[in-house]
C-alpha positions in Angstrom: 2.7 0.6 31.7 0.0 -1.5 30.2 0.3 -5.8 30.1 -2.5 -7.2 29.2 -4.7 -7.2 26.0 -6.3 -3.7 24.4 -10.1 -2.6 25.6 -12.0 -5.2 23.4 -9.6 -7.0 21.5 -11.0 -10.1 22.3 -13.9 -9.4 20.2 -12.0 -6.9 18.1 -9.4 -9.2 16.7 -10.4 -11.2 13.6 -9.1 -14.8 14.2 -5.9 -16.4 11.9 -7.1 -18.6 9.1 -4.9 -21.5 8.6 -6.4 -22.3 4.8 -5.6 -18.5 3.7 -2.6 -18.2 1.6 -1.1 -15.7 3.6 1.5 -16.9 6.4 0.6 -16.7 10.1 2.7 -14.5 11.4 1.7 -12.2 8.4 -1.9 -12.6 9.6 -1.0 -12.0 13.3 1.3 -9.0 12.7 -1.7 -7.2 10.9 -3.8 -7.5 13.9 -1.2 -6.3 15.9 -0.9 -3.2 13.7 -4.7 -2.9 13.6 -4.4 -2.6 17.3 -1.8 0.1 17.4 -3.3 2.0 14.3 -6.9 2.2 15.8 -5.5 3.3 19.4 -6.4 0.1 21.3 -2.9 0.5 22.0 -0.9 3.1 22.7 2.5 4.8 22.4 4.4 3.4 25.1 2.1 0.0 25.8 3.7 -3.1 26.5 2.6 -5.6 23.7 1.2 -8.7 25.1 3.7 -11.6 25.7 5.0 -14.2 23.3 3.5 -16.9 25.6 0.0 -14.6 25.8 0.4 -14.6 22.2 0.5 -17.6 21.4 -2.7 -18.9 23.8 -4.9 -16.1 22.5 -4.0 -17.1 18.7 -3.0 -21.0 18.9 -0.1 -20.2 17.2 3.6 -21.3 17.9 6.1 -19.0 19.8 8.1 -19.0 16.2 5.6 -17.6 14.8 4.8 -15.3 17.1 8.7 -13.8 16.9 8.0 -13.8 13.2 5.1 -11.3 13.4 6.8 -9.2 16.4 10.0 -8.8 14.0 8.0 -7.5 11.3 6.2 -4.6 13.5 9.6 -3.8 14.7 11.0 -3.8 11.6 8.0 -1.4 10.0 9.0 0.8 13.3 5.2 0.1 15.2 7.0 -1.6 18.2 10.4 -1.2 19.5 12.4 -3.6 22.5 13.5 -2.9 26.3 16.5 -5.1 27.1 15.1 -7.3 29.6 11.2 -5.6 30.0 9.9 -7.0 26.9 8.2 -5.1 23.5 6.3 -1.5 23.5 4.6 0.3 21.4 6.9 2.8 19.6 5.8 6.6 18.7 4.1 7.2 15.0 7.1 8.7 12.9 6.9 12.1 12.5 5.8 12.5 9.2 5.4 15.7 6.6 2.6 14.9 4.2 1.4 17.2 1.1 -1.9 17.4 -0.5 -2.0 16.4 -4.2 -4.1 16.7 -7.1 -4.0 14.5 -9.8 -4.0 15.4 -13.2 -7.1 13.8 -14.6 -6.9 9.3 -14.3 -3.6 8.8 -15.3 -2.0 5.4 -14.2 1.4 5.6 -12.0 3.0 6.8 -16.0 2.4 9.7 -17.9 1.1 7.9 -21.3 4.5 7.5 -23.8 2.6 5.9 -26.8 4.6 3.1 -28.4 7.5 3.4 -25.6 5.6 3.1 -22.4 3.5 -0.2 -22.4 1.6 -3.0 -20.1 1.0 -6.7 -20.2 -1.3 -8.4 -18.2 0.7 -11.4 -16.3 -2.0 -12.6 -13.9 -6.2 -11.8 -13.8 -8.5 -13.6 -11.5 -10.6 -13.1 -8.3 -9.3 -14.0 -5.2 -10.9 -13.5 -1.4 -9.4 -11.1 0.7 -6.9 -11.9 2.9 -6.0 -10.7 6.7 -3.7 -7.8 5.4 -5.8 -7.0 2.3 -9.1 -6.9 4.5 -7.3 -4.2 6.9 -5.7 -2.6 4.0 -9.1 -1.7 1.8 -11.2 -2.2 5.1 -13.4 -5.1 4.2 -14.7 -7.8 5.6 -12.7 -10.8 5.5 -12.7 -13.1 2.7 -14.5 -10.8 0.6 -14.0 -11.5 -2.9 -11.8 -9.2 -5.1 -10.5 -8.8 -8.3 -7.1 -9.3 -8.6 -4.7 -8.1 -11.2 -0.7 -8.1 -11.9 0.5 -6.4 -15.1 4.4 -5.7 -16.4 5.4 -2.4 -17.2 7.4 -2.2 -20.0 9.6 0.6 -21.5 11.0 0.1 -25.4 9.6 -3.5 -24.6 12.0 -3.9 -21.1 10.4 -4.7 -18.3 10.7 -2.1 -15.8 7.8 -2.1 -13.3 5.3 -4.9 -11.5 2.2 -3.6 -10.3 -0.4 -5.4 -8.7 -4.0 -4.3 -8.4 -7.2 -5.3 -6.3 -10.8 -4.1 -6.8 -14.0 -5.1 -4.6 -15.9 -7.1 -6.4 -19.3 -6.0 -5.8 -18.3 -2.5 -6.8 -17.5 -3.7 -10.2 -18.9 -7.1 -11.0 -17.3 -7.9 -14.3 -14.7 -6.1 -13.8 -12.2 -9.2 -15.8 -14.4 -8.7 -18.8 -12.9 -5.3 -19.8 -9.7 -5.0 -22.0 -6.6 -4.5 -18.6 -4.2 -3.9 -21.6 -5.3 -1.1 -23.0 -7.6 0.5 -20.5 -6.5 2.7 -17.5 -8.4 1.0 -14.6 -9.8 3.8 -12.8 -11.0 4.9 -16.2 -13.0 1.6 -16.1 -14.3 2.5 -12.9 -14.6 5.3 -13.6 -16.1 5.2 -16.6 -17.9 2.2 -17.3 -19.3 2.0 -13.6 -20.1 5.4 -12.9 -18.8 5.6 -9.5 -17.8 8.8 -8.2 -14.1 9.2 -7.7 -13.2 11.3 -5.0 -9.4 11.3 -3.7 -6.2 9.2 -4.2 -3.3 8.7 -1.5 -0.3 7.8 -2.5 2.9 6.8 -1.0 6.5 6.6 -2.2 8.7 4.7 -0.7 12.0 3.4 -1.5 13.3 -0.5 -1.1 15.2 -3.3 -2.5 13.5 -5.6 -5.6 12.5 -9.3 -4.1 12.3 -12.7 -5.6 9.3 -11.4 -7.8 10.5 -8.4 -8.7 13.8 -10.0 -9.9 12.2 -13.0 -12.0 9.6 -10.4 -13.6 12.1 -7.5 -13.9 14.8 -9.5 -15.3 17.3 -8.9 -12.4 20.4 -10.9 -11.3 20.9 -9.2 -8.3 19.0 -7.4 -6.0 18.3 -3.8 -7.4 17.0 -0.1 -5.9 13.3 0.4 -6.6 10.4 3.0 -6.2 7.4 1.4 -4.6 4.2 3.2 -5.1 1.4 2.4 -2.7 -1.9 4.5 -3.7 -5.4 4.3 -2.6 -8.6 5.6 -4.7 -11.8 6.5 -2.3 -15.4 7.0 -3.7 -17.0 10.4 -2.2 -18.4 7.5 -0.1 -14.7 6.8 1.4 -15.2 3.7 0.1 -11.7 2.1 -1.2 -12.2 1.3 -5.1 -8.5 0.1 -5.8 -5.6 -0.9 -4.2 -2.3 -0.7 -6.0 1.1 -1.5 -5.3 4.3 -0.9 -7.8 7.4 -2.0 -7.9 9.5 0.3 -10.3 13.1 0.6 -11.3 14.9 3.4 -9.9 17.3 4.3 -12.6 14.4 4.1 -15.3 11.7 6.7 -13.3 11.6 9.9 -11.7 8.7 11.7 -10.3 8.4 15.2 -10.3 6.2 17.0 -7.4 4.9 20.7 -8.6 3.5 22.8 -5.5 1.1 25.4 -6.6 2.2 28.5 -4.7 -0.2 30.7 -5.6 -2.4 29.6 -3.2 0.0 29.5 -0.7 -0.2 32.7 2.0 3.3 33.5 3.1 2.4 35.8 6.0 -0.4 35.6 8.7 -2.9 38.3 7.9 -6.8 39.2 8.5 -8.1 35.9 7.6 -5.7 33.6 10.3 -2.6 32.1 10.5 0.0 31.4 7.2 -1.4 28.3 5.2 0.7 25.8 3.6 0.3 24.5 0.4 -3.0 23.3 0.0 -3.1 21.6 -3.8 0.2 20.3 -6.3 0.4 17.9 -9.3 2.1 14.6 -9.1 3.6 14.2 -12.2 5.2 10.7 -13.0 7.0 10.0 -16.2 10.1 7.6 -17.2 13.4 8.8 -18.2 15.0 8.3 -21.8 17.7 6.1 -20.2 18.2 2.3 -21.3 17.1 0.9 -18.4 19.5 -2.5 -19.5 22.3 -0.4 -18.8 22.9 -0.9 -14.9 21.7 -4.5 -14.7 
């Protein structure tokens, strides 16, 4: 098995920056991961040490443990008693194409129950994490936005948003209450919308979930992770949600019309190949189970 550094990851790795806002270790564990997701490392390669760690990034061993907890903890890396840390298999995975119902946000529209407020606007550079994450350079600038969900005026959602910049200079002059954002983009700047990924994901709400959301305990939430590409590939927006569970449910139609059951002339049985993701909040209070 494999000790030292990936094939290039001298020059491949972007340096930590001690003046960005972002920890670290938060910095360091998303170079790690850029290593194992671009297959300078492999499934199976021993990750360099914590002391090889810490002379290649100046960093202390403490934080060096903080970054190697988090990889294990997202399930890139995993530990030998005694040999040290590899690089774990990718999780076997079972992913279905979807397509969107025209540029609906992460709601289906409920006028005068469903609502937003704007709770932060303002451009920021990008950091470590949000440089791997919409594959910029680092430090580019980017519009950054957080906005409340509300349902019946309770808050029941925190979403944040990031934009390049120089895709849509001005992009803080629009109206983020009223306006879908990708109907900005889309509509306003002209740029051609391709695809959207989008991952569900279930977890626990944090500190800023709880102050925002209005928790006084830790509660189960949806988190929504989507991606929009131009038909350049380019990423146009970044969004993360947190949502309550009790107040949302998503509802996954599979067109199986277009699905061939049995091989025939034309090849092998095809899976679905298209759906609708449909997302819309239930009728409950959502008060009642805090």
């Amino acid at each position: 098995m494999k000790t030292s550094y990936p094939t290039g990851a001298q020059s491949l790795a972007m340096d930590l920056q001690p003046e960005s806002p972002d920890p670290l270790y938060q910095q360091l564990r998303s170079i790690l991961a850029s290593w194992i997701k671009n297959s300078k490392l492999h499934p199976h390669d021993k990750i360099p040490s914590e002391r090889q760690l810490c002379e290649r990034f100046s960093v202390s061993r403490m934080t060096v443990r903080q970054a190697l907890g988090k990889l294990k903890e997202e399930g890139f890396i995993y530990t030998q008693q005694g040999k040290g840390m590899y690089v774990a298999e990718p999780t076997p995975g079972f992913e279905l194409a979807f397509a969107l119902t025209g540029y609906s946000e992460e709601t289906i529209p409920m006028r005068g129950v469903l609502s937003s407020k704007t709770i932060d606007a303002r451009l920021i550079h990008a950091t470590a994490e949000l440089a791997e994450a919409l594959d910029l350079p680092l430090a580019e600038e980017l519009v950054r936005i957080e906005q409340l969900h509300l349902l019946r005026d309770v808050p029941v959602g925190l979403r944040t948003i990031h934009v390049p910049h120089r895709l849509c200079p001005g992009y803080l002059d629009h109206d983020l209450s009223h306006n879908a954002s990708l109907e900005i983009i889309r509509d306003d700047y002209h740029l051609p919308l391709e695809n959207i990924t989008q991952v569900v994901k279930a977890g626990l709400s944090g500190p800023r979930e709880m102050q925002y959301l209005k928790l006084s305990h830790p509660m189960p939430i949806l988190i929504l992770e989507r991606k929009s590409f131009l038909s350049s590939d380019e990423v146009v927006q970044l969004s993360k949600g947190a949502y309550l569970a009790d107040c949302f449910q998503l509802l996954l139609t599979l067109d199986l019309s277009r699905w061939s059951l049995h091989a025939g002339e034309d090849g092998p049985a095809q899976g679905p190949t298209s759906g609708e993701l449909l997302k819309g909040w239930t009728g409950e209070n959502p008060t009642s189970a805090r």
